[in-house]
DSSP file (Angstrom, degrees, kcal/mol; ACC not computed):
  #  RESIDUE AA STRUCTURE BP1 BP2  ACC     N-H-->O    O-->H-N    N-H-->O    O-->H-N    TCO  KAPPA ALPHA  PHI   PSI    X-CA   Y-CA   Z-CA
    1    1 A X              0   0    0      0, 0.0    65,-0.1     0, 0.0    64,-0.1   0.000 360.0 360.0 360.0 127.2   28.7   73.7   74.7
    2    2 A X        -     0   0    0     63,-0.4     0, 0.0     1,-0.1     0, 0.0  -0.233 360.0-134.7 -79.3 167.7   30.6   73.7   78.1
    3    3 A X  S    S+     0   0    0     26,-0.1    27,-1.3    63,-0.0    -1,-0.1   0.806  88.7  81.4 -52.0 -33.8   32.6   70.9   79.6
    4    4 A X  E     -A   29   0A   0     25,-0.2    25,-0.2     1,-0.2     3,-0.1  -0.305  60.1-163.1 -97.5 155.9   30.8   71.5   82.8
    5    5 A X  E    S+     0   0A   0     23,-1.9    60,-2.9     1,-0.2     2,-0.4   0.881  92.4  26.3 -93.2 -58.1   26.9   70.0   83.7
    6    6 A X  E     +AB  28  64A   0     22,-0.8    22,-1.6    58,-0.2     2,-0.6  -0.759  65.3 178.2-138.1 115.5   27.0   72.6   86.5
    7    7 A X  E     +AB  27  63A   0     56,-2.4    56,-2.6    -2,-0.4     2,-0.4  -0.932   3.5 176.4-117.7 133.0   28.8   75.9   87.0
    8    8 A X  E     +AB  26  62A   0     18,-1.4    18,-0.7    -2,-0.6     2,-0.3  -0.876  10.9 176.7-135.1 109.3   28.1   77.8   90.1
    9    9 A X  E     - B   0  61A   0     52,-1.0    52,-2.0    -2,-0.4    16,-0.2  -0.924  60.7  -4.9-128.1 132.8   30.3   81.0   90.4
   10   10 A X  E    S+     0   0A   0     -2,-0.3     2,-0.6    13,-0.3    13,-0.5   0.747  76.7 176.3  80.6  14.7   30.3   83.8   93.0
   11   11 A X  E     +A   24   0A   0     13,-1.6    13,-1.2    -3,-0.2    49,-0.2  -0.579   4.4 173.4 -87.3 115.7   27.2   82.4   95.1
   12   12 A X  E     + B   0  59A   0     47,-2.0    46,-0.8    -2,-0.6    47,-0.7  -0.400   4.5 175.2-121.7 171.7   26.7   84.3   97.9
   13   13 A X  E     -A   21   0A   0      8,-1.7     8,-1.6    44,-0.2     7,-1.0  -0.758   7.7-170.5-167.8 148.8   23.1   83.7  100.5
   14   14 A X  E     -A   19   0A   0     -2,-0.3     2,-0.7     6,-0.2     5,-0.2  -0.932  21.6-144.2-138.3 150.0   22.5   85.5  103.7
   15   15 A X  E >  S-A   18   0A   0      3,-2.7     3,-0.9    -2,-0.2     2,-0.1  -0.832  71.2 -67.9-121.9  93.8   19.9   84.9  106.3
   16   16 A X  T 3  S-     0   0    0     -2,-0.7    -1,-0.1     1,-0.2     2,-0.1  -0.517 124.9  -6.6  47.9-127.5   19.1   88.5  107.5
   17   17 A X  T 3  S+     0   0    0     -3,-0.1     2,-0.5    -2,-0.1    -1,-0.2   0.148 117.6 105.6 -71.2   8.1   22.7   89.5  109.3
   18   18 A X  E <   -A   15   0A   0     -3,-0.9    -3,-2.7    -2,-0.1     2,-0.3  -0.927  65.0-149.1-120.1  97.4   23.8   85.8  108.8
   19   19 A X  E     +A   14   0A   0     -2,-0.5    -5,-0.2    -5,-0.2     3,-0.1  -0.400  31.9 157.1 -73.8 118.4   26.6   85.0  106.0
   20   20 A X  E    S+     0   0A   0     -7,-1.0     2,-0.3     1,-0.4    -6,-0.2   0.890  74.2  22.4-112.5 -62.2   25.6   81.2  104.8
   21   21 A X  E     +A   13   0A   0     -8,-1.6    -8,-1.7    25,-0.1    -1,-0.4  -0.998  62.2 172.4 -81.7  97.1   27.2   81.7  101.6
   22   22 A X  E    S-     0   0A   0     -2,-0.3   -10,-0.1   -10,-0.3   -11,-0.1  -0.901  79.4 -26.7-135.7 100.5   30.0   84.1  100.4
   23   23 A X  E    S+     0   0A   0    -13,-0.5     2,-0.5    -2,-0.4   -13,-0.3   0.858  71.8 179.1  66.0  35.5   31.4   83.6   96.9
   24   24 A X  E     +A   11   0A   0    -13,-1.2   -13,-1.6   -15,-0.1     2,-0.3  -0.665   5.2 172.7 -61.6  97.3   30.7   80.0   96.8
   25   25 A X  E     +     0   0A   0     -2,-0.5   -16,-0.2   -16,-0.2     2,-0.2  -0.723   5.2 166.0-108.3 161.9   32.1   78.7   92.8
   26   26 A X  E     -A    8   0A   0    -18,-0.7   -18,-1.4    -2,-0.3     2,-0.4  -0.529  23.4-154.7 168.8 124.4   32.2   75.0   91.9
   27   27 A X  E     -A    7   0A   0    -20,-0.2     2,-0.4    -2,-0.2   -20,-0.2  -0.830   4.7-169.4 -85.8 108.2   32.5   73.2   88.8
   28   28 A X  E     -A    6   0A   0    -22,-1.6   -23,-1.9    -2,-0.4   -22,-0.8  -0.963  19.5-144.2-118.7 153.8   31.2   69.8   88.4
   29   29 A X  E >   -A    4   0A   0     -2,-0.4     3,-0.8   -25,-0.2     2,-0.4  -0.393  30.4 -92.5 -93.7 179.1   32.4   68.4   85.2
   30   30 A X  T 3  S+     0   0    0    -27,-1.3    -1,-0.1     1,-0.2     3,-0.1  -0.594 104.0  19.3 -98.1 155.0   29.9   66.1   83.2
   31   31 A X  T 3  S+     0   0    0     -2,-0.4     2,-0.2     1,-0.2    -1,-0.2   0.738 103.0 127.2  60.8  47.1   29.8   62.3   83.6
   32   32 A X    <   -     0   0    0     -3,-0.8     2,-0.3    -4,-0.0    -1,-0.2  -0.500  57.1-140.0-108.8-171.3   31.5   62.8   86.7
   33   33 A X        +     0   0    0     -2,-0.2     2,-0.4    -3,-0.1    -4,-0.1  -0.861  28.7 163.0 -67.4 132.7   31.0   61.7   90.7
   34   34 A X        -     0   0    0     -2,-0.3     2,-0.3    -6,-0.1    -6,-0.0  -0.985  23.3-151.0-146.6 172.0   31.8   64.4   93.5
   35   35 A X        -     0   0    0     -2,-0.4     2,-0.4     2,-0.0    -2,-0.0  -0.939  19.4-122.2-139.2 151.0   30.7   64.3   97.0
   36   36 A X        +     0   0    0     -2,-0.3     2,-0.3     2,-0.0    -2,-0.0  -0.738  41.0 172.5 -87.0 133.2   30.1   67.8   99.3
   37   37 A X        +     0   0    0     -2,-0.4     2,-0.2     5,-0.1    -2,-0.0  -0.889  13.0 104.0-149.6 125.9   32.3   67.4  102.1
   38   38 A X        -     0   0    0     -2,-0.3     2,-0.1     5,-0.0     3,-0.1  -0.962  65.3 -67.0-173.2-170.7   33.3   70.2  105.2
   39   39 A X    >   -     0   0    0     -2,-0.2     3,-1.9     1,-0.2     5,-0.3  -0.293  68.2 -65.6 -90.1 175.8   32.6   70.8  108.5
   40   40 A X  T 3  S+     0   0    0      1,-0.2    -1,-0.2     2,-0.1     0, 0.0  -0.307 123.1  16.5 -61.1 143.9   29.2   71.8  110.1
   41   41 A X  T 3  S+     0   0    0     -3,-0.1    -1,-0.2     0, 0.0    -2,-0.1   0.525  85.9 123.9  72.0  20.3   28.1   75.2  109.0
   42   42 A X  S <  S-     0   0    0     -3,-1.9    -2,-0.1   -21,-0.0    -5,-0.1   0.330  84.9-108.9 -87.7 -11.6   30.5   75.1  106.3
   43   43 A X  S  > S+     0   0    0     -4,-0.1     4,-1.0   -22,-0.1     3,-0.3   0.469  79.4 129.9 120.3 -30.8   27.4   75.8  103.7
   44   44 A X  H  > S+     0   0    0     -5,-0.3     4,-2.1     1,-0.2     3,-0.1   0.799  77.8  36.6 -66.2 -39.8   27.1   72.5  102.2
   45   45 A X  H  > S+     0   0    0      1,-0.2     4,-1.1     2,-0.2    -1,-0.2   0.872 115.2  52.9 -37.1 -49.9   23.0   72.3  102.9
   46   46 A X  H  4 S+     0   0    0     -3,-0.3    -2,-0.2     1,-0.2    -1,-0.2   0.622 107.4  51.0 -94.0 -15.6   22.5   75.7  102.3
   47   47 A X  H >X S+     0   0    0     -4,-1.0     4,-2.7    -3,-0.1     3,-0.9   0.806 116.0  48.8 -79.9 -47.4   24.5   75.3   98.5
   48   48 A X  H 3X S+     0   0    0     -4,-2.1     4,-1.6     1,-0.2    -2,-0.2   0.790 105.6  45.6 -59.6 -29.2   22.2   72.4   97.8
   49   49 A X  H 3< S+     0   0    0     -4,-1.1     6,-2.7     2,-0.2    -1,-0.2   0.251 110.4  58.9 -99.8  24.5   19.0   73.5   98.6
   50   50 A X  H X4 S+     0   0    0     -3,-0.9     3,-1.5     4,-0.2    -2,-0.2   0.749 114.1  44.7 -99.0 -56.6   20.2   77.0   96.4
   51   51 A X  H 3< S+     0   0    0     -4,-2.7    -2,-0.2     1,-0.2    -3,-0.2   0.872 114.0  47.2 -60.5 -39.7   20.7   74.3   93.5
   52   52 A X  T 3< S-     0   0    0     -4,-1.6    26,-0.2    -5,-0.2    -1,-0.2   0.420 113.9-109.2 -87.4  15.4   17.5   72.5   94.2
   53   53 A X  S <  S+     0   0    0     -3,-1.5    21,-0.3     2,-0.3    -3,-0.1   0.283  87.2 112.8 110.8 -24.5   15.2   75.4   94.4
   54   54 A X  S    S+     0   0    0     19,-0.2    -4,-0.2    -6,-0.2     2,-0.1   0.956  86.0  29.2 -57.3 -68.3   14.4   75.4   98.1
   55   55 A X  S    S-     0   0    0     -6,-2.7     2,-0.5    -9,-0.2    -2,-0.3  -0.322  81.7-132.8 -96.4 159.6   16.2   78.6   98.7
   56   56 A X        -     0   0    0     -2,-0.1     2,-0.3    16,-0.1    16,-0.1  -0.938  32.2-114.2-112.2 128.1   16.7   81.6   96.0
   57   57 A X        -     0   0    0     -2,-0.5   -44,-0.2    14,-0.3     3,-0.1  -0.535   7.4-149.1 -70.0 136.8   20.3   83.0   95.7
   58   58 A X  S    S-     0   0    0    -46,-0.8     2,-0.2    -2,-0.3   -45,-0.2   0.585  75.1 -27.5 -86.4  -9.2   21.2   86.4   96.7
   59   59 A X  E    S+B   12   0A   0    -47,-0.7   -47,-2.0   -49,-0.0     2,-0.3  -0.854  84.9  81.9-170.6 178.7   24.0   86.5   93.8
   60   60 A X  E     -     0   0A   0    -49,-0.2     2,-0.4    -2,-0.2   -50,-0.2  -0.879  69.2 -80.9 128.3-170.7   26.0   85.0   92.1
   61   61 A X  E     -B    9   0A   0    -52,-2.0   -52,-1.0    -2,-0.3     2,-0.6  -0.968  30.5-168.8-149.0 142.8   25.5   83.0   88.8
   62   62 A X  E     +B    8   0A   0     -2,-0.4     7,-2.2   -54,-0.2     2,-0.3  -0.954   9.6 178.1-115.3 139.7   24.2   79.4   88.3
   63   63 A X  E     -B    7   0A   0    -56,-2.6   -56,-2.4    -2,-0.6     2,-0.8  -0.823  16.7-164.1-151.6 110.0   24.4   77.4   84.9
   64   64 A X  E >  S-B    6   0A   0      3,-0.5     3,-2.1    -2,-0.3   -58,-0.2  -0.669  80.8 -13.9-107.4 139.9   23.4   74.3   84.1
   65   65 A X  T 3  S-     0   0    0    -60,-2.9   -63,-0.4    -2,-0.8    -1,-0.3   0.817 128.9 -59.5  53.9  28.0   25.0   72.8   80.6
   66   66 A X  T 3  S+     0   0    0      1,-0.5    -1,-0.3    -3,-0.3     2,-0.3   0.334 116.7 110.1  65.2  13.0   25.9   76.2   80.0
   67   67 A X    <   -     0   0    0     -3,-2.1    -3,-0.5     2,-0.0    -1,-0.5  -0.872  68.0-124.5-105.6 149.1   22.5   78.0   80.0
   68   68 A X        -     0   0    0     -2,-0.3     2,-0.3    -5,-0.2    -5,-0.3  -0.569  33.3-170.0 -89.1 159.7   22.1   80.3   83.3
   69   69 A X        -     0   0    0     -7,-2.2     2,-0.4    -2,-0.2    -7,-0.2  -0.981  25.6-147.6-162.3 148.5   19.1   79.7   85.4
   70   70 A X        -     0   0    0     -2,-0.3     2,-0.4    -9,-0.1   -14,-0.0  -0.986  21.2-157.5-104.2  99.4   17.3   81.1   88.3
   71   71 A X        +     0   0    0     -2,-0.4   -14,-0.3     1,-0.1   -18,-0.2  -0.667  26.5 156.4 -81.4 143.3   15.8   78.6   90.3
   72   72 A X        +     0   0    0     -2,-0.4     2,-0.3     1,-0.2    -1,-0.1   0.415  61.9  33.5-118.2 -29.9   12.9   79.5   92.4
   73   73 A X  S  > S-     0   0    0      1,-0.1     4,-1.8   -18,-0.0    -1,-0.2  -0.945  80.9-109.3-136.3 165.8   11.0   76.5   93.1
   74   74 A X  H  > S+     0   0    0     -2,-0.3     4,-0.9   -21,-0.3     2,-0.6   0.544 121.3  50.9 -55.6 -29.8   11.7   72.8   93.6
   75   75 A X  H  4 S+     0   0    0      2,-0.2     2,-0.4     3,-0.1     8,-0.0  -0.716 105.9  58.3-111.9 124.9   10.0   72.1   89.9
   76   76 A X  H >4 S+     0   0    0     -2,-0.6     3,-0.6    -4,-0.1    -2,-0.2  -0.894 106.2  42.4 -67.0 -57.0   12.3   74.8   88.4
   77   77 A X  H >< S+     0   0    0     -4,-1.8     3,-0.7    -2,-0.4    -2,-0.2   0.772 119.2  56.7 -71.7 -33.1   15.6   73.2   89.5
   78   78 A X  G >< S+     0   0    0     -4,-0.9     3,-1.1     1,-0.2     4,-0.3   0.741  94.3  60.1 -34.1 -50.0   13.7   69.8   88.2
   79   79 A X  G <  S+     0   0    0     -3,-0.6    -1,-0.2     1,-0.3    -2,-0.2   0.538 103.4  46.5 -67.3  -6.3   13.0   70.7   85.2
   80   80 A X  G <  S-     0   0    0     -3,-0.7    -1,-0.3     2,-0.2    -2,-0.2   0.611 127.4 -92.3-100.7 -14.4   16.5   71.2   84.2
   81   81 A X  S <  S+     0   0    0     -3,-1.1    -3,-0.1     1,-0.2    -2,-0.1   0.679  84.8 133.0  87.4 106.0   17.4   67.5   86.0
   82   82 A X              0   0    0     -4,-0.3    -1,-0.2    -8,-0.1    -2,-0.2  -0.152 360.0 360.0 177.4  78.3   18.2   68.7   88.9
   83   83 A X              0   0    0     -5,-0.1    -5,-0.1    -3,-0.1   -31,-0.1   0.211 360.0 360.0 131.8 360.0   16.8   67.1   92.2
């Protein structure tokens, strides 16, 4: 079983000709705190709502407790705890 509740490696999103995400990774480990922090257009929306379902990633790999998942919908990313 991994260490990590959330592994997100390589997570890339584009909005047509518009790079939002490129090779985004982030570990959070479990029974932890973290905060998102950067400047604007730094991503930090566009990573969340890839993790809660809103948006679908265009690659990359997502894993929550060590199982991968494709979230698609708002109830996907739920069902896992997630949002």
């Amino acid at each position: 079983m991994s260490e990590f509740a959330i592994e997100i490696s390589n997570v890339s999103k584009h909005f047509g000709g518009i790079k939002a995400l490129t090779d985004i990774s982030l570990n959070v480990k479990k029974a932890s705190i973290h905060a998102l922090i950067g400047e604007n257009g730094a991503g930090k929306s566009t990573l969340m709502k890839i993790l809660s379902g809103i948006y679908i990633k265009d690659s990359g790999i997502i894993k929550v407790n060590g199982e991968e998942v494709h979230f698609t919908t708002p109830k996907s990313s739920q069902n896992k705890g997630i949002g």
